[in-house]
Backbone of each chain as ProteinMPNN parsed JSONL, in Angstrom:
{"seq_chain_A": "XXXXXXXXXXXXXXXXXXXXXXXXXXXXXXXXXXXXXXXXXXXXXXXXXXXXXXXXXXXXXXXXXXXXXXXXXXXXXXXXXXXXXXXXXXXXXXXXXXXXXXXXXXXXXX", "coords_chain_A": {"N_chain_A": [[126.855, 10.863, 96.034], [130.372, 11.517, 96.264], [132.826, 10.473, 93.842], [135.599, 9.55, 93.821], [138.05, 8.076, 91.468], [140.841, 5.722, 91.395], [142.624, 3.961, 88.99], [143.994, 1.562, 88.522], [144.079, -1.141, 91.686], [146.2, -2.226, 92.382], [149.658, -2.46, 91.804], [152.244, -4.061, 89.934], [155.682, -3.374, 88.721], [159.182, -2.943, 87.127], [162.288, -1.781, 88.295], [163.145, 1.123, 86.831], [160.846, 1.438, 85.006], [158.608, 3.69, 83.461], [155.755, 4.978, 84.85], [152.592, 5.08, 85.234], [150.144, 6.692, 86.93], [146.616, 6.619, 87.224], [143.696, 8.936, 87.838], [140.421, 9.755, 89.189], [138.087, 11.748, 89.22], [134.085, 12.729, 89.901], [132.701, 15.162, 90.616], [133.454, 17.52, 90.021], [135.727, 19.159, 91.197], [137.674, 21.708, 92.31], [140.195, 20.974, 93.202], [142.89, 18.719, 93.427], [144.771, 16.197, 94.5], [147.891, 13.859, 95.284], [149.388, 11.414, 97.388], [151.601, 9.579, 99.332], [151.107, 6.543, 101.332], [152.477, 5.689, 103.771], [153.484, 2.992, 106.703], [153.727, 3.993, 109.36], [155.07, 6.227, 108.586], [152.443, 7.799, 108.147], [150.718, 9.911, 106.213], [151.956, 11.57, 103.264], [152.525, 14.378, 101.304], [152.399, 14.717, 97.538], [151.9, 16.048, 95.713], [150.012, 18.756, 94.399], [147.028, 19.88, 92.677], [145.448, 23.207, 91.8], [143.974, 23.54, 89.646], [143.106, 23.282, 86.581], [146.084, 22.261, 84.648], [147.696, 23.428, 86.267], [149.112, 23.064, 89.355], [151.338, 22.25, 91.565], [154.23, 21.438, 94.393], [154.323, 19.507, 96.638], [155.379, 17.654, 99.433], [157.204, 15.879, 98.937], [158.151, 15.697, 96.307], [160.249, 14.493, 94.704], [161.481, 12.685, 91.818], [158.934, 12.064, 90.948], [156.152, 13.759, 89.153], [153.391, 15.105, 87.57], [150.244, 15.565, 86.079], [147.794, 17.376, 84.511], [145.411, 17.938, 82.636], [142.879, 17.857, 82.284], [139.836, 18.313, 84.225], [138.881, 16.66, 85.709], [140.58, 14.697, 85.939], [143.598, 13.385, 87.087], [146.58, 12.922, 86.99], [149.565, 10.693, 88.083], [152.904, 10.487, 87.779], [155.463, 8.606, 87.578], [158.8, 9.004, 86.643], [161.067, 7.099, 86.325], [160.941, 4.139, 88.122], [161.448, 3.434, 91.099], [163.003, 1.187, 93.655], [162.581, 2.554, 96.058], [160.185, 4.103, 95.307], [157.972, 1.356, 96.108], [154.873, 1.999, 97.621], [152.134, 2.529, 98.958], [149.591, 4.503, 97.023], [147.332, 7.293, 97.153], [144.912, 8.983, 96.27], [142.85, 12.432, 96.275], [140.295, 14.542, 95.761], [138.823, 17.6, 96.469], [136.927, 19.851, 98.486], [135.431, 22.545, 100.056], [137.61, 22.389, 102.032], [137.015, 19.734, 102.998], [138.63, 16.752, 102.465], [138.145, 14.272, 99.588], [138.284, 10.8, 99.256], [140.279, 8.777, 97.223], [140.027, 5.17, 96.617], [142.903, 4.009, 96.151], [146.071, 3.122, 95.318], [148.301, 0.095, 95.312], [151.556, -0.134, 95.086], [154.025, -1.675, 93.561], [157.624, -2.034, 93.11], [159.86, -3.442, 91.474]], "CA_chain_A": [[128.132, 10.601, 96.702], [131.5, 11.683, 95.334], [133.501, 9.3, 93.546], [137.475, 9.061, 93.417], [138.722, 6.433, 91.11], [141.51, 5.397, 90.968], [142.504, 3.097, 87.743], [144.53, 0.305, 89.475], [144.038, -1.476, 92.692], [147.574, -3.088, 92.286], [150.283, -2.315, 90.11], [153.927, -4.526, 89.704], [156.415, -2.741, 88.062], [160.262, -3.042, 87.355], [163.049, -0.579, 88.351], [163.597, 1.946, 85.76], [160.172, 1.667, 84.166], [157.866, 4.964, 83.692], [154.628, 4.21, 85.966], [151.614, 5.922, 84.818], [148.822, 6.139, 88.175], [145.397, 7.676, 87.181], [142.34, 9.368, 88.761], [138.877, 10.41, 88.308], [136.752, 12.182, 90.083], [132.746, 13.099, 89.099], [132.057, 16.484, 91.24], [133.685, 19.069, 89.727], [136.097, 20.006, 92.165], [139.124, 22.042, 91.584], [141.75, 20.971, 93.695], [142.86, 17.144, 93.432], [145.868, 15.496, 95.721], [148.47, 12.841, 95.286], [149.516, 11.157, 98.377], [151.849, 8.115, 99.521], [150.968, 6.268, 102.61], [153.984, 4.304, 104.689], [153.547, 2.29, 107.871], [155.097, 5.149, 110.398], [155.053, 7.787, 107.958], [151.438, 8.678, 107.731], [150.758, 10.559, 104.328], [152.648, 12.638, 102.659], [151.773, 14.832, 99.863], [153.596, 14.283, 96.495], [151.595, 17.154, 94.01], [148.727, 19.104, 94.022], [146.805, 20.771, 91.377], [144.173, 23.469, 92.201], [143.22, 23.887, 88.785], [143.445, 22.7, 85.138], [147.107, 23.001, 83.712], [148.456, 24.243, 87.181], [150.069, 22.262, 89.945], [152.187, 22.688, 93.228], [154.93, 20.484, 94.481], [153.901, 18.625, 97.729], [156.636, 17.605, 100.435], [158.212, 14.708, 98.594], [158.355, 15.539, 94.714], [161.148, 13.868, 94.115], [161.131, 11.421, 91.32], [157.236, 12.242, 90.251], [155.542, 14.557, 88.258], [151.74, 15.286, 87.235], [149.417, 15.624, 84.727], [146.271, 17.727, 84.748], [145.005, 18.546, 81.307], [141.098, 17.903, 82.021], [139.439, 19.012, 85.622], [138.32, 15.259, 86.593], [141.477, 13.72, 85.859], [145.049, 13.964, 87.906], [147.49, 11.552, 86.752], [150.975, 10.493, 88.802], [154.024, 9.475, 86.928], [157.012, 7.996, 88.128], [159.751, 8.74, 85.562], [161.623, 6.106, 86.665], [160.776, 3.782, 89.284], [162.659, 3.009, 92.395], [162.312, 0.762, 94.926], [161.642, 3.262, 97.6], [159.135, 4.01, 95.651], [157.006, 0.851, 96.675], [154.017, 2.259, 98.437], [150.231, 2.921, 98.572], [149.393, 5.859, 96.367], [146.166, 7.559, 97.663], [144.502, 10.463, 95.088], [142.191, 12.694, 96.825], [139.933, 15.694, 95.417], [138.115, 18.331, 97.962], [135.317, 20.972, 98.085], [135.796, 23.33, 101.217], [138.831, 22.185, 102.653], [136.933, 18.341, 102.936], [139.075, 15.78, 101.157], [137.746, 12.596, 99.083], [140.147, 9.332, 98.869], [140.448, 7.496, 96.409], [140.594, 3.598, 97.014], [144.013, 3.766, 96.659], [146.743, 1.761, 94.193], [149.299, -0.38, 95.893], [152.551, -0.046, 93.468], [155.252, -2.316, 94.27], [158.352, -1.993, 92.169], [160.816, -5.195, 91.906]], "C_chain_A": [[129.296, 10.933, 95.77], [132.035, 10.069, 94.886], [134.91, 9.521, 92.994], [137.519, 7.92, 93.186], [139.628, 6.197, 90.865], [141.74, 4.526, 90.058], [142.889, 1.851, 88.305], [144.19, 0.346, 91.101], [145.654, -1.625, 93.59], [148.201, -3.295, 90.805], [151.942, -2.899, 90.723], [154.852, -3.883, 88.84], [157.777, -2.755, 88.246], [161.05, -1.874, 87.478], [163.169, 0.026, 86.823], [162.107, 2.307, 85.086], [159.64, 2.943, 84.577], [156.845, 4.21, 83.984], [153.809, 5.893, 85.694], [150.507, 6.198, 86.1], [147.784, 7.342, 87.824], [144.082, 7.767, 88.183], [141.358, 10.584, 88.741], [138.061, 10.98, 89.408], [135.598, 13.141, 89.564], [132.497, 14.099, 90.088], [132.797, 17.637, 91.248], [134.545, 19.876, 90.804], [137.145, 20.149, 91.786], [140.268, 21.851, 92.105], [141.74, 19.229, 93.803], [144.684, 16.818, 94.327], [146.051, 14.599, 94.974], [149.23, 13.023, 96.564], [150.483, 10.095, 98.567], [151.625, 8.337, 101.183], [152.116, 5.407, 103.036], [153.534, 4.516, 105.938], [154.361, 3.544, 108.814], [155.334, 6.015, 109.928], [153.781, 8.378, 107.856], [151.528, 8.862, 106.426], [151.269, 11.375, 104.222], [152.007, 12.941, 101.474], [153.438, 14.902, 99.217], [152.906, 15.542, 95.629], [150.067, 17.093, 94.523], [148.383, 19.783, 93.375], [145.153, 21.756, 91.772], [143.218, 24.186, 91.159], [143.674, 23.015, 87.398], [144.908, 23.076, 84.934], [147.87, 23.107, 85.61], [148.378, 23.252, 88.454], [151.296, 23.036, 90.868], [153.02, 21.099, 93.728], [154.609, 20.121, 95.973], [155.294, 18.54, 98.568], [157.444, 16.703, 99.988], [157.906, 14.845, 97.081], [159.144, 15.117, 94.027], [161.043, 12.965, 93.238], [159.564, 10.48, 90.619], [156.973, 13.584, 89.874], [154.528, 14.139, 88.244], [151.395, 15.475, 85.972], [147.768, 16.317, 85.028], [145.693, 18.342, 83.223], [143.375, 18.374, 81.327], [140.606, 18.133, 83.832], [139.164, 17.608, 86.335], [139.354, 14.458, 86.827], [142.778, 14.319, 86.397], [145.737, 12.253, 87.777], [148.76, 11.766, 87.774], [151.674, 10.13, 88.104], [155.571, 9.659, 87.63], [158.11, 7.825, 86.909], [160.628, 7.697, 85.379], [162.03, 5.549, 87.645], [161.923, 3.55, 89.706], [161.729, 2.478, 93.058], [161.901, 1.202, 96.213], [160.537, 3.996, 96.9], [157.744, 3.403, 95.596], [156.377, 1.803, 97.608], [152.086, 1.936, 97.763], [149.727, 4.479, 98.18], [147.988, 6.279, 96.493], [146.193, 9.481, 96.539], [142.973, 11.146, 96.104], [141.73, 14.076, 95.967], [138.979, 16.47, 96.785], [137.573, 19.425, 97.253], [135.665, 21.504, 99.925], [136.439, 23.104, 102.292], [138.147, 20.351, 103.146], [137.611, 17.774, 101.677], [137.967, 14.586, 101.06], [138.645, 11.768, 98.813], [139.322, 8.897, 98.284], [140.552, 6.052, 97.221], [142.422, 3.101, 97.557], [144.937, 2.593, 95.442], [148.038, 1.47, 94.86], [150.775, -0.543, 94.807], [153.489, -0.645, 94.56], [156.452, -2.439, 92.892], [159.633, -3.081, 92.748], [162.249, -4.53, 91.05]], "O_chain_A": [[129.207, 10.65, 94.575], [131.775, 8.965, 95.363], [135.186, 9.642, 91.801], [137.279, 6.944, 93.897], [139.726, 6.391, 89.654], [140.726, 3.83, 90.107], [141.988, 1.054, 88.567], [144.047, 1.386, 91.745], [146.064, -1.337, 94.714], [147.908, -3.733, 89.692], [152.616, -2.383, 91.615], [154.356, -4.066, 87.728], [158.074, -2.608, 89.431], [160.663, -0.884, 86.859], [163.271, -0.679, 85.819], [162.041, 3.433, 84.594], [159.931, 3.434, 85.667], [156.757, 3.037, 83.62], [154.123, 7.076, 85.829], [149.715, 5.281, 85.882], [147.942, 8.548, 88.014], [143.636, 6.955, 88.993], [141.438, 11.775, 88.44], [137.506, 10.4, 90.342], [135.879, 14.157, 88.929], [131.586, 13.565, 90.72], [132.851, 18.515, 92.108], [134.214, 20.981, 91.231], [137.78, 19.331, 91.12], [141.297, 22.379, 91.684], [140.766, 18.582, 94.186], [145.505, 17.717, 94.504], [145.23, 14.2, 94.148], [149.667, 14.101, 96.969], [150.213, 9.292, 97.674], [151.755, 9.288, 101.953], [152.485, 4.421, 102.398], [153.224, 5.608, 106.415], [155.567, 3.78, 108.755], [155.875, 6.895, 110.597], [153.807, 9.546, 107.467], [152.198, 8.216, 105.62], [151.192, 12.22, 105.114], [151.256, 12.254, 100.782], [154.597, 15.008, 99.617], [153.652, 15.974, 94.75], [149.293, 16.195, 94.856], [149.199, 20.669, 93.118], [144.057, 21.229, 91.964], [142.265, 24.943, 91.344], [144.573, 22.174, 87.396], [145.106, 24.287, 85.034], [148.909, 22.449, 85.662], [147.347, 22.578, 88.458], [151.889, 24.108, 90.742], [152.582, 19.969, 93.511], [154.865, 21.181, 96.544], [156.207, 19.332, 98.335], [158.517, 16.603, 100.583], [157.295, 13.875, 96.633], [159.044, 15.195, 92.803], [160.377, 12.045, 93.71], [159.23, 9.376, 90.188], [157.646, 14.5, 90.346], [154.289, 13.024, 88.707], [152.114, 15.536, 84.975], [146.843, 15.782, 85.638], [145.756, 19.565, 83.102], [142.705, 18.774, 80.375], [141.566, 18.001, 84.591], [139.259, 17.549, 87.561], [139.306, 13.593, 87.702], [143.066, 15.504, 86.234], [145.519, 11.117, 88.2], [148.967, 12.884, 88.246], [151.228, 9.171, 87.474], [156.357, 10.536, 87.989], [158.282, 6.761, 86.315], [160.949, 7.393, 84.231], [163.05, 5.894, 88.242], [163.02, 3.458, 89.156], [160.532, 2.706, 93.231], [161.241, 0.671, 97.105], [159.792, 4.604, 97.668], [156.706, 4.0, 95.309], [157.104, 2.435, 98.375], [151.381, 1.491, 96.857], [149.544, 5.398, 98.979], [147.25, 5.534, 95.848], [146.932, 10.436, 96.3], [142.154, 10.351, 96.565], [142.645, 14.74, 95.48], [138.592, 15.909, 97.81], [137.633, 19.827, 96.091], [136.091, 20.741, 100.793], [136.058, 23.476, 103.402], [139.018, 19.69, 103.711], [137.434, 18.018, 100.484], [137.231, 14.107, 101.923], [139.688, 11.989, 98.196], [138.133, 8.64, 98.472], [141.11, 5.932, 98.312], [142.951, 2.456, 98.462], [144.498, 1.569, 94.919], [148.856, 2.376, 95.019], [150.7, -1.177, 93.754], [153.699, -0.381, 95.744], [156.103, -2.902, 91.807], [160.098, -3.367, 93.852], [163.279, -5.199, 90.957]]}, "seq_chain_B": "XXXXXXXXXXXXXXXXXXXXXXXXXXXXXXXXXXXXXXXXXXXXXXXXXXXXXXXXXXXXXXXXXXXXXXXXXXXXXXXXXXXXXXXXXXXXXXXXXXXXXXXXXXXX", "coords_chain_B": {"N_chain_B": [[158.397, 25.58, 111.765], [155.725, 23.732, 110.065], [153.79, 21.213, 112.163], [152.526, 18.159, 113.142], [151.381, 16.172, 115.243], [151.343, 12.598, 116.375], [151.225, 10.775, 119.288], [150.878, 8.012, 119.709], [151.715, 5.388, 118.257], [150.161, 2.851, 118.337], [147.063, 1.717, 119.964], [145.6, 0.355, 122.237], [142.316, -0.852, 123.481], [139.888, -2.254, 125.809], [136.513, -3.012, 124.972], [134.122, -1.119, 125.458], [135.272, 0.501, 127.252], [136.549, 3.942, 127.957], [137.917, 5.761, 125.205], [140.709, 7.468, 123.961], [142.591, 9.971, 121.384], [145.316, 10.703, 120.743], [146.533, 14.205, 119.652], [149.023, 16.701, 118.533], [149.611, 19.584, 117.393], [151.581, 21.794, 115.712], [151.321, 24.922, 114.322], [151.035, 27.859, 112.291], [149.026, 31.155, 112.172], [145.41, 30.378, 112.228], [144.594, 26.882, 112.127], [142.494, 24.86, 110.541], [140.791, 22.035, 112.002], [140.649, 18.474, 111.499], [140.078, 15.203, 111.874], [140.69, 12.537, 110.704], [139.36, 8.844, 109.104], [140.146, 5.373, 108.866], [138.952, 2.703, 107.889], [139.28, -1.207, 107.999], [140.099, -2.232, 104.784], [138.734, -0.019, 103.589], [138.405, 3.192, 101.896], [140.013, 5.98, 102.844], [138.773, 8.527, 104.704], [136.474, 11.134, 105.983], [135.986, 12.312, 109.388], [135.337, 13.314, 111.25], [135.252, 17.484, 112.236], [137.052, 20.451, 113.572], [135.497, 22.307, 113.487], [132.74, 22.033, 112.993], [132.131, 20.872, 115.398], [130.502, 18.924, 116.239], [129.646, 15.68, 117.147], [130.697, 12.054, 116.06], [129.667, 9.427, 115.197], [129.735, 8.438, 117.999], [132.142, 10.117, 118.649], [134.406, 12.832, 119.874], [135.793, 16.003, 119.257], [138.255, 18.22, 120.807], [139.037, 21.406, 120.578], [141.918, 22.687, 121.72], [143.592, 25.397, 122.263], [145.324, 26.621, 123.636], [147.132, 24.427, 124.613], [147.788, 23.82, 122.107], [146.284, 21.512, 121.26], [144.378, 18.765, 119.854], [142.574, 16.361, 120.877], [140.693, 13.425, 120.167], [137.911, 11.934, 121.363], [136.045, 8.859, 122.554], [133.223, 8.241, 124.873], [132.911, 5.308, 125.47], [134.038, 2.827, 123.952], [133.168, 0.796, 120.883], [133.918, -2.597, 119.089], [134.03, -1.62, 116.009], [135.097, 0.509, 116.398], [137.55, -0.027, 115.857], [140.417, 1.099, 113.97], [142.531, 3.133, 111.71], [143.625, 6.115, 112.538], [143.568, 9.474, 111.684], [144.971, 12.437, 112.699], [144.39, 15.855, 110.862], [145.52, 18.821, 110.144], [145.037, 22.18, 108.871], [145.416, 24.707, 106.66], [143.594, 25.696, 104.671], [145.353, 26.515, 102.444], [145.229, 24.57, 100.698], [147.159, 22.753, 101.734], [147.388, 20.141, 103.364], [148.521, 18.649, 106.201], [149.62, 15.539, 107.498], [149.115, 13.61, 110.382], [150.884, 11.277, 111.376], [149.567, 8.451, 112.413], [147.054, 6.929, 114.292], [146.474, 3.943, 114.935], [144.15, 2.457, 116.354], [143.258, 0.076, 118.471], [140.302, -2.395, 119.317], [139.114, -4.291, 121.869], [137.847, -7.218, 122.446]], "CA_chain_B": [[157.372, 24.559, 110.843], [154.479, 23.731, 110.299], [153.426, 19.668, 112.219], [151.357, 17.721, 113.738], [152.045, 14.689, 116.124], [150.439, 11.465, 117.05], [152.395, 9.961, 120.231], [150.939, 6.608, 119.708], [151.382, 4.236, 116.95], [148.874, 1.816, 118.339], [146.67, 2.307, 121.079], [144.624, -1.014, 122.441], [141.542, -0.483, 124.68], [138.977, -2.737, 125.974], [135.485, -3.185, 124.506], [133.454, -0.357, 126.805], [136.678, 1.379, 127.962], [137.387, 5.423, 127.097], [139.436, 6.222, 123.625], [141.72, 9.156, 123.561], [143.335, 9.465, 120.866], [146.257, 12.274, 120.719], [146.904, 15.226, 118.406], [149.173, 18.255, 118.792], [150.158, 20.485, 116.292], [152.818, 23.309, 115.56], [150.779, 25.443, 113.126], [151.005, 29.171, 112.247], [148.025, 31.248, 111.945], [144.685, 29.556, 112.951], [144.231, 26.195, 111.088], [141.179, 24.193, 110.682], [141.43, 20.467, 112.319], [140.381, 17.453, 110.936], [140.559, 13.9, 112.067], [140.089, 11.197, 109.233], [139.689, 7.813, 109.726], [140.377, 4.057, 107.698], [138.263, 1.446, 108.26], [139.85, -2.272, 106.792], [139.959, -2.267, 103.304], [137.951, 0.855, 103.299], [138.926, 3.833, 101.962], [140.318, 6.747, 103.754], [137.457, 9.583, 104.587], [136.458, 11.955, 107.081], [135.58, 11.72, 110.839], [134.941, 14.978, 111.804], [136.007, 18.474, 111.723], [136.828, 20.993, 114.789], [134.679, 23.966, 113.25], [131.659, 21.784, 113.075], [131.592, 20.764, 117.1], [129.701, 17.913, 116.13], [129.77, 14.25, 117.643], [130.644, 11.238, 114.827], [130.07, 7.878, 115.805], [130.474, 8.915, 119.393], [133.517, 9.966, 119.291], [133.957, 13.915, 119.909], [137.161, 16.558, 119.634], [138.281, 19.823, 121.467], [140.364, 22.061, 120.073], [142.697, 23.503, 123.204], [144.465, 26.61, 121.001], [146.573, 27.425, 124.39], [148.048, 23.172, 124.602], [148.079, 23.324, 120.753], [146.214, 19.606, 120.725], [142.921, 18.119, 118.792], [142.399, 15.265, 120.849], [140.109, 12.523, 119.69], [137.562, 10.782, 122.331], [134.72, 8.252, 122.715], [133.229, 7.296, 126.01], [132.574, 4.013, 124.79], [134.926, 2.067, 122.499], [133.301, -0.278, 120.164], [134.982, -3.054, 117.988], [133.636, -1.643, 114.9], [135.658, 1.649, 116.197], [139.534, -0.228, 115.374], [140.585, 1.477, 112.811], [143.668, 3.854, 111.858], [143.323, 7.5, 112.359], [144.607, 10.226, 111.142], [144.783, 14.266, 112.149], [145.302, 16.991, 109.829], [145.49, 20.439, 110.186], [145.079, 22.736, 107.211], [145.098, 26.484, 106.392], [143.55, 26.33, 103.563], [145.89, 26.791, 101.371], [145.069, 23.428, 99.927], [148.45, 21.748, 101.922], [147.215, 19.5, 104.66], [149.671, 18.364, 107.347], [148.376, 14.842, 108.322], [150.309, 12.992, 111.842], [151.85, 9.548, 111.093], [148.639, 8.25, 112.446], [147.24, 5.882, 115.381], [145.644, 2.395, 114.67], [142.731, 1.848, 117.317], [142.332, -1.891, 118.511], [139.055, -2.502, 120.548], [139.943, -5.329, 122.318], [136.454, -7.971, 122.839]], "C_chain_B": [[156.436, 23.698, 111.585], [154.427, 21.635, 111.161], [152.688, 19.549, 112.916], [152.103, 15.938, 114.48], [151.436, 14.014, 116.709], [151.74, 10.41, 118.113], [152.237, 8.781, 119.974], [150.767, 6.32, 118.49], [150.289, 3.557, 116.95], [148.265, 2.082, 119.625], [145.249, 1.003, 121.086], [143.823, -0.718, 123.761], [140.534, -2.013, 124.339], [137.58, -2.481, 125.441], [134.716, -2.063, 125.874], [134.108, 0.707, 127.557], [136.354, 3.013, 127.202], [138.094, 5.184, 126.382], [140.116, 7.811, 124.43], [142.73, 8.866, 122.53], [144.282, 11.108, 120.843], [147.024, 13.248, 119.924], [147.71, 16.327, 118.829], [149.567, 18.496, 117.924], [150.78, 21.979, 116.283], [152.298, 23.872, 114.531], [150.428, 27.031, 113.113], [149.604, 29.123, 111.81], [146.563, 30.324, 112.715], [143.888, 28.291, 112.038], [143.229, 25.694, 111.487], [141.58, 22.667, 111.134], [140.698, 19.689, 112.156], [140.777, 15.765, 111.721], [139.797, 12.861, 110.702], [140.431, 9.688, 109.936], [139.333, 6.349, 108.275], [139.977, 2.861, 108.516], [139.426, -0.498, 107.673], [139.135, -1.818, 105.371], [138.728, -1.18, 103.181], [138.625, 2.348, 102.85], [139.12, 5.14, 103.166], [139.051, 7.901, 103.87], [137.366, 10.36, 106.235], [135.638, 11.918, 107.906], [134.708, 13.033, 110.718], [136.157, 15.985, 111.8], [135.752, 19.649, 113.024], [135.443, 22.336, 114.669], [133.488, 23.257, 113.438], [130.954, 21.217, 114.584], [130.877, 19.783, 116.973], [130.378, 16.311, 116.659], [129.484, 13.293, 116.474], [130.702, 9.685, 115.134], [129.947, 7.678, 117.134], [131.773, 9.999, 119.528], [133.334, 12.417, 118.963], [135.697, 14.748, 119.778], [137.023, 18.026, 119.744], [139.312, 20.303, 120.871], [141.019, 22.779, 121.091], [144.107, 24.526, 122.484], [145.723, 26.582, 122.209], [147.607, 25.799, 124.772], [148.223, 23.043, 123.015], [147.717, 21.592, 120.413], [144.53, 19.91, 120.114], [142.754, 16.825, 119.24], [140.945, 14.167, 120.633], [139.223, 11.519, 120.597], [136.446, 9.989, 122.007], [134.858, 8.021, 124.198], [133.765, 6.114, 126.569], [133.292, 3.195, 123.485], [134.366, 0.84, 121.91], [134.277, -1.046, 119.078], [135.054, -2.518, 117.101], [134.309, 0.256, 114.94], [137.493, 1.164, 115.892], [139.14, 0.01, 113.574], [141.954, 2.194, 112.884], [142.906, 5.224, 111.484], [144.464, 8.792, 112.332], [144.043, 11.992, 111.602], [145.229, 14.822, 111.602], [144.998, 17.744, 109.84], [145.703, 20.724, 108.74], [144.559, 24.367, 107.607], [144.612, 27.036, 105.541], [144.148, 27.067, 102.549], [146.562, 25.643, 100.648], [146.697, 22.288, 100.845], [148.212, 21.381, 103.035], [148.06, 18.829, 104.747], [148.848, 16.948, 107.899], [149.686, 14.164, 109.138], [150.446, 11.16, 110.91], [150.337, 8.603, 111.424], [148.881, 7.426, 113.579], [145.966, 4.544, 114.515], [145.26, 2.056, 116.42], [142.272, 0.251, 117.283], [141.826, -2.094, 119.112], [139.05, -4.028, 120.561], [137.879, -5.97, 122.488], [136.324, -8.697, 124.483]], "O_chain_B": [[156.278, 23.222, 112.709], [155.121, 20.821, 110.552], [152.065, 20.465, 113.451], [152.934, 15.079, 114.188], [150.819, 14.475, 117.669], [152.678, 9.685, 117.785], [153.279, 8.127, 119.919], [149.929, 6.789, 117.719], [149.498, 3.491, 116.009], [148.955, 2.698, 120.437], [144.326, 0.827, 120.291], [144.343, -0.427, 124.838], [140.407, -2.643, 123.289], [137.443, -1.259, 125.491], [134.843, -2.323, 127.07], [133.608, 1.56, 128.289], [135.977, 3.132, 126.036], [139.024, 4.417, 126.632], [139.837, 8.748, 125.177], [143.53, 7.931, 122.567], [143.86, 12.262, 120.917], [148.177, 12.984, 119.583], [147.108, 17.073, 119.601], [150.075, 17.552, 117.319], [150.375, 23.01, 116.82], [152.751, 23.39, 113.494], [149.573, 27.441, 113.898], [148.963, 28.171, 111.364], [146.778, 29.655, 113.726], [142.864, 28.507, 111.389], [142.852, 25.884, 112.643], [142.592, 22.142, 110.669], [139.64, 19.99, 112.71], [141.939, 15.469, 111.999], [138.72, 12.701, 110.128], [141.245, 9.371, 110.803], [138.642, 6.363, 107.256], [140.505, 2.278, 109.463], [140.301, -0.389, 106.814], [138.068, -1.284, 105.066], [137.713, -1.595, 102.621], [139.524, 2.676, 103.624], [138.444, 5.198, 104.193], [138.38, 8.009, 102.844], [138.015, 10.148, 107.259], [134.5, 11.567, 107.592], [133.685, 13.428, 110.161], [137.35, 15.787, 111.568], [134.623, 19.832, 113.478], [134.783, 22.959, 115.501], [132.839, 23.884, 114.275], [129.759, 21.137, 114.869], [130.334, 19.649, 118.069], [131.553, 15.999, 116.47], [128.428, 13.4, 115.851], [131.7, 8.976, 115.264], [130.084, 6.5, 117.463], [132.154, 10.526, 120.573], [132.569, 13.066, 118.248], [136.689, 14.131, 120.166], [136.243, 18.814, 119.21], [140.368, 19.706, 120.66], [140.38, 23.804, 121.327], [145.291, 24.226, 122.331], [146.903, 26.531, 121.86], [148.755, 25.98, 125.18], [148.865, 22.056, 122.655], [148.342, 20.755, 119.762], [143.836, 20.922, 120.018], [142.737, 15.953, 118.372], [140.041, 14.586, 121.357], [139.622, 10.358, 120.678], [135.767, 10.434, 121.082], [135.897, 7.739, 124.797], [134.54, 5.844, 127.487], [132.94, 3.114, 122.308], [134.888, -0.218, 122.261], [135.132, -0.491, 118.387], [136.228, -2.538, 116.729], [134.156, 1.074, 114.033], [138.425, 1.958, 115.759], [138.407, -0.382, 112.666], [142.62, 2.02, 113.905], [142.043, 5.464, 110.639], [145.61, 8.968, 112.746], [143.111, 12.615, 111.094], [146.45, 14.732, 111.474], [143.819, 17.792, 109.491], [146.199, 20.077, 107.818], [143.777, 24.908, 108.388], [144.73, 28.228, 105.26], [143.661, 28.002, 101.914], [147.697, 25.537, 100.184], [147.055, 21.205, 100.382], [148.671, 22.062, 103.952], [148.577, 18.283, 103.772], [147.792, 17.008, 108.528], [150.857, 14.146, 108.759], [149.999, 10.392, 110.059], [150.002, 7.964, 110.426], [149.983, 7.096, 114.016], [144.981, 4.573, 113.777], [145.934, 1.578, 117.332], [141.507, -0.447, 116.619], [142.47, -2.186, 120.157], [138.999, -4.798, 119.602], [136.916, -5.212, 122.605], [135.292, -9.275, 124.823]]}, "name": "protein", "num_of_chains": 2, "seq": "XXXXXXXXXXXXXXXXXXXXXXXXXXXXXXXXXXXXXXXXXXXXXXXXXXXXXXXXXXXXXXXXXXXXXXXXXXXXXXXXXXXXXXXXXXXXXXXXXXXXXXXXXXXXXXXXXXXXXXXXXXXXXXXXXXXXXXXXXXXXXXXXXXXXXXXXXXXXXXXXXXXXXXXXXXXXXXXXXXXXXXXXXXXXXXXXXXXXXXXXXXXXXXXXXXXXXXXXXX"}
């Protein structure tokens, strides 16, 4: 079975701070997703990377950036939170146009 | 541009009743369609997929190229089918389009 992990379940965090969100996945696949979910928005994509090093800006890049320096791992970072952006951050990797979700990390910023 | 549209937010059927659930999409070229679906506290994952014509759970979808929809049915609605669902079109070029989504409540 694949496995997307995300690192946190649930993360608190104050305005301004930098917000690190990581994720793992064990099957070797080269394209990995970041996602937020909102009530009435569905998902949106925030960054995808369909290789090591290399990266694509999603529909809402505002206010995040990536990290891909190893093939299993796709980090999120929030340079400096905002309260819009509380959400549910969903990481997904895929193999012939099937995605895998992650669990998912609920980030609420105060 | 490119979308995809779920009319209902929530959509409440009886235990035994028909689902439909409703997809259309504005999408150049000929994309591949997807419905995903979220159990509680489960993660998000995939239903089925239009290329594979296959039945998941029950539940079955047509692709109608000339209404531009992907809708989503079961006969038979069990409880253990409320959930929130999601379609997404994709062109393979890694940027799936997913609809706002519907949350399925199978009523007892």
């Amino acid at each position: 079975d694949v496995k997307v992990t995300q690192s946190s379940r649930y993360l608190v965090k104050r305005t301004g701070e930098k917000v690190f969100l990581e994720c793992v996945q064990d099957m070797d696949h080269e394209n990995m997703f970041w996602y937020r979910q909102d009530p009435g928005l569905g998902l949106r994509l925030i960054y995808f990377s369909y290789d090591v090093k290399m990266k694509e800006k999603g529909d809402i890049p505002e206010g995040y950036s990536v990290s891909r320096e190893k093939k299993e791992r796709f980090s999120l970072i929030l340079e400096s939170a905002s309260t819009n952006q509380t959400s549910m951050y969903l990481c997904a990797s895929s193999l012939y146009e099937k995605l895998f979700f992650g669990s998912g990390t609920q980030l609420s910023v105060l | 541009a490119q979308r995809v549209t779920q009319p209902e937010k929530l959509l409440s059927v009886f235990k035994g009743a028909p689902v439909e659930l409703k997809c259309n999409y504005s999408y150049s070229g000929s994309p591949e369609l997807f419905w995903y679906v979220q159990y509680s506290r489960q993660r998000l994952q995939l239903l089925l997929r239009h290329i594979s014509r296959e039945s998941i759970k029950g539940f079955t979808a047509d692709l109608n190229k000339g209404e531009t929809s992907f809708h989503l049915k079961k006969p038979f609605a069990q409880e253990e089918d409320s959930a929130m669902y999601y379609c997404a079109p994709t062109s393979g070029t890694y940027k799936y389009i997913f609809g706002t989504g519907t949350r399925l409540k199978v009523l007892a």
